[in-house]
N, C-alpha and C positions, 0 to 999 in steps of 0.2 A: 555496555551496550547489549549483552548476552541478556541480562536481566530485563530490558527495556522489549530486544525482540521478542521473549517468548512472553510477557508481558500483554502485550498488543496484538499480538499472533495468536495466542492459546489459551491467555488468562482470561479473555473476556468474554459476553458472548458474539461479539462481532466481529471478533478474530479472523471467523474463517472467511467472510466477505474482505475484511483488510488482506488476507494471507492473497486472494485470489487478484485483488488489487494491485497488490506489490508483484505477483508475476505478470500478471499485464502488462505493469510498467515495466518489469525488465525484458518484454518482448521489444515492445519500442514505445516511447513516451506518447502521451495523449493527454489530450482536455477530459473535462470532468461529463461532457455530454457522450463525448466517443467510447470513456468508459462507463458510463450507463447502459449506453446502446449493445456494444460488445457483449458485458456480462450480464445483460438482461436485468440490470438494478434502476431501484426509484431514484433520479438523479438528487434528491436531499441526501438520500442514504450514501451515495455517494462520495458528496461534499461531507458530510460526517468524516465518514470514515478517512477523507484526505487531511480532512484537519488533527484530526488524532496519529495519523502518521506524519502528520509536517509538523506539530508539536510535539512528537517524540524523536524528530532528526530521523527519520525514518526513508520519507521522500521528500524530493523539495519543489519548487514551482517554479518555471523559466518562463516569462512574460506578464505582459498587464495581469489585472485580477480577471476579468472575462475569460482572456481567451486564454489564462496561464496553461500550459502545457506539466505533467509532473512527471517524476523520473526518481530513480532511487537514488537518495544521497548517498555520497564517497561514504560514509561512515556504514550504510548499511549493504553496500557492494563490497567495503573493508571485512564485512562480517556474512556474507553472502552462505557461506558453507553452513552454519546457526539457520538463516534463512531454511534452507533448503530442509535440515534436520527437523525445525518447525513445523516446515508444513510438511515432509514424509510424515510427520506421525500424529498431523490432527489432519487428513483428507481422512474423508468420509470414505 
């Protein structure tokens, strides 16, 4: 999973929009509008980047498709401390 987070988090270039996603979400879970609105993102860019964290087990989605809400999966709060190293050393 080490390989996966700094992958997604730093290897890419939309890493650091993912990196700021994933602590949103671990402030407290939201829809894909609320995190647009929050972090001042194009809501496609958005759903992008939730799909590339829900296809890398990254975050996951709790309800219908509309109003899914997302949250970090057990697997990347299992590896939270990685998280955190990620993004100390790719903020700008």
């Amino acid at each position: 999973m080490e390989a996966v987070l700094w992958y997604v988090l730093a290897g890419t270039r939309g890493g650091v929009n993912r990196a700021r996603l994933l602590r949103a979400l671990e402030e407290r879970p939201r829809n894909p509008n609320q995190l647009a609105e929050d972090l001042d993102l194009n809501y496609d860019t958005v759903r992008h980047h939730l799909d590339v964290l829900t296809d890398n087990d990254v975050v996951r989605s709790s309800g219908d498709d509309y109003g899914a809400v997302y949250l970090p999966s057990e697997t990347a709060r299992h590896h939270w401390d990685v998280v955190e190293e990620i993004i100390e050393q790719t903020e700008p």
